[in-house]
N, C-alpha and C positions, 0 to 999 in steps of 0.2 A: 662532576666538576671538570670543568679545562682546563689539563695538564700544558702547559706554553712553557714551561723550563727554562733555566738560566740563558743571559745570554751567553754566544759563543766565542766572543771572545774573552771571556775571563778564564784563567787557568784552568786544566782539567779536574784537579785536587778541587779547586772551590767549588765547580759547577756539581762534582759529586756528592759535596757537603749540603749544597744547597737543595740539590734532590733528595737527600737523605734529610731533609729538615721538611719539605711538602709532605715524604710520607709520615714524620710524624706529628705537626700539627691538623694534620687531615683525622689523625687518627687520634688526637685528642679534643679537636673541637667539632669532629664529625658535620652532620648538614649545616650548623652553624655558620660553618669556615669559605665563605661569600670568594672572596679573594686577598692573594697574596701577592704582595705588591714590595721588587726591588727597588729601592731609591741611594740616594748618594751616589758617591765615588766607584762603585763596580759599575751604576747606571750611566753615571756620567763620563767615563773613559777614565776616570785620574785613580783608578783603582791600584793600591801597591799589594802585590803579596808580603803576607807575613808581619805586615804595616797598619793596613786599613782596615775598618771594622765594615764589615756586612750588615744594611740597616734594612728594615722589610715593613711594610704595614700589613699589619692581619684585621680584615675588614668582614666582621661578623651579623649575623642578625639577631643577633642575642648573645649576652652572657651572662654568668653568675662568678660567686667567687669558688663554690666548688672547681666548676673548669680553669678558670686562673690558678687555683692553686695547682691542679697537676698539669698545666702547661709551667708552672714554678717549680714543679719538680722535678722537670723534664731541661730547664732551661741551662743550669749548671756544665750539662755536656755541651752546647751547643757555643754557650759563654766559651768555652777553650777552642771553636772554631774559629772565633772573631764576630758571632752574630750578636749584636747587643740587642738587647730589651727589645719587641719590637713595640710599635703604636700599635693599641689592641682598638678599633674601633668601628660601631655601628654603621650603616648608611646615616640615619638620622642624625646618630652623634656628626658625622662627618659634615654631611649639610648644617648643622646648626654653627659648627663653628668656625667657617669658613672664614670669617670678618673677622673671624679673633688671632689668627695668626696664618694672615697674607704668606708671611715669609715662608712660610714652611709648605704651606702646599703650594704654594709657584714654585718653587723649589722641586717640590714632587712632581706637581704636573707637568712641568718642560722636562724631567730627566728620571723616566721610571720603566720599569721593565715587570710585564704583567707576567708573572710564574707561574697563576695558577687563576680558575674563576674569569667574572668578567669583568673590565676595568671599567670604577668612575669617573678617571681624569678625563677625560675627552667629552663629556659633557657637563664638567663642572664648569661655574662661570665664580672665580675667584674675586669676590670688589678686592680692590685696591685705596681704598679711602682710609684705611689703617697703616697702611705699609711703611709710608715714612714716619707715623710716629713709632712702630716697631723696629723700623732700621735705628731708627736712633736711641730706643731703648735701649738695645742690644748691644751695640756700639760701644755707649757712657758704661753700661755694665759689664761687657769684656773690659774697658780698661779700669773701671775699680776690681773686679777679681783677679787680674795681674795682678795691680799693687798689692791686696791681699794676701794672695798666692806665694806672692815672693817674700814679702814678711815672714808668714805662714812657713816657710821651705827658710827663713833665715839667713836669704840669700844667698846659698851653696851653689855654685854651679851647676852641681849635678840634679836640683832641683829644678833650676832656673830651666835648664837643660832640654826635663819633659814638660814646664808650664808651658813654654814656647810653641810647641806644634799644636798643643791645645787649643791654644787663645787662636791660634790663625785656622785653627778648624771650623771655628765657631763664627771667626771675624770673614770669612767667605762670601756665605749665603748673605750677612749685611752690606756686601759691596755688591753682589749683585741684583741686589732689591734696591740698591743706591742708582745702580746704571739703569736699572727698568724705568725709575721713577723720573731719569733726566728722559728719556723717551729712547733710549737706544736700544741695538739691539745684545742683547745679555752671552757672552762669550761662555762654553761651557768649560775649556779644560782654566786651571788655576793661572798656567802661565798667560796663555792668552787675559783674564781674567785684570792679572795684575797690570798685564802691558797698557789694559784698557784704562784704569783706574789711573793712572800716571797720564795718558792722555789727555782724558775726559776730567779731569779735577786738577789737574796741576800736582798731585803728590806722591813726595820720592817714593819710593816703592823697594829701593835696595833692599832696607832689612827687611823687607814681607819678603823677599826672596832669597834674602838667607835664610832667615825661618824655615821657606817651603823645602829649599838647598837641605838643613838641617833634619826635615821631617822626612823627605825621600831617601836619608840614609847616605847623601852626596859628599854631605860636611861635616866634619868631627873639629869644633873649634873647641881649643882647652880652654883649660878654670881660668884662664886670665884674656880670653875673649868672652865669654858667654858673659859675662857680666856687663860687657861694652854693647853687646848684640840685644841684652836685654832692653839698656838704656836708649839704642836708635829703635826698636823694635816699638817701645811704649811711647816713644816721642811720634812716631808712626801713625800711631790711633790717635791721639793727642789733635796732630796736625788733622786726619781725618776729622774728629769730633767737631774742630773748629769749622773747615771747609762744610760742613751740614750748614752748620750754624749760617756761613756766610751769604748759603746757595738759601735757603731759609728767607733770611733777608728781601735776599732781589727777587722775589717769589718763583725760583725756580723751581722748592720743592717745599711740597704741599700737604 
């Protein structure tokens, strides 16, 4: 297999961790192990030390549950590097589900870094005839598991606190399958992203950038803002949700 390694600019400490993760899912899913594939925020520049989780696809020609379990027993140490769960999956799985979640490999495909094996993004042909109704699923369902969430936490500050970087983790990748679909072109780092979104839709964008302010460790607002930050924050998606709906309408998106 082709060893291609982290890229070089992420810290030294990560690029070691993540060498130290090829040698041992190599050595737990042996020929199997097709390639490994970096995606997100280390992929895309907006990587934070000590912040950001390390997301990877392990792209197999087979498995059972035997080898998932000792890749699950193996996972524990790696979960304390920041590497979460990776997508365990087949070439065929891969092709089969292309149409089912647009979002997530245009996501992959514009911003991955091949570690290991050889890569399928560059001759995949992702349809896009799902994508708006998955930008919009996704959307309406970050803002009901806010509401949820913040129930759920009782509306403590210090709950509200960590919901916040969540929901705008997730709320991302829907705005920039929102810009794909107006036909422009897809900004990779967050700021650029938001600046675009404020542009191209008419909507405030402050509290997304408190949020991001808040998630890069920028801004420490007390228990008697985080509750004000929640409420522009969720009015936020709100106004987004509506703007779908609108561009909807006058059939700009489809």
């Amino acid at each position: 297999m082709t060893i291609t390694g982290p890229p070089k600019d992420l810290p030294l400490d990560v690029r070691q961790t993540l060498r130290a993760y090829l040698g041992d899912v190599t050595g737990i899913f042996g020929n199997t192990l097709q390639a490994v594939i970096l995606y997100g925020s280390a992929a895309r520049g907006d990587f934070l030390p000590g912040r950001s989780n390390l997301n990877l696809l392990l792209l197999l020609s087979d498995h059972d549950v035997e080898t998932l379990k000792r890749y699950g027993n193996a996972h524990p140490r790696w979960n304390r590097e920041h590497i979460v769960v990776p997508l365990i999956l087949t070439q065929e799985e891969l092709q089969r589900s292309l149409d089912l979640f647009p979002l997530e490999y245009l996501e992959i495909k514009d911003h991955h870094v091949l570690l290991s094996g050889r890569d399928p993004f560059p001759e995949l042909d992702v349809p896009t005839w799902n994508l708006r109704l998955q930008c919009e699923q996704e959307l309406r369902g970050n803002l009901l598991r806010l509401r949820q969430r913040f129930v759920e936490g009782a509306g403590k500050p210090e709950a509200a606190a960590m919901l916040l970087p969540l929901s705008l983790t997730a709320l991302l990748p829907c705005v920039r399958g929102l810009i794909r679909l107006l036909g422009y072109p897809v900004p990779g780092g967050a700021e650029a992203l938001l600046n675009d979104l404020r542009a191209r839709l008419g909507v405030d964008v402050s509290a997304l950038q408190d949020v991001l302010n808040l998630k890069r460790g920028l801004m420490t607002p007390g228990p008697l803002e985080i509750p004000r930050l929640f409420e522009r924050y969720a009015s936020s998606i709100q106004t987004l949700v509506e703007k779908v709906e609108e561009l909807k309408k006058q059939g700009k998106l489809k």
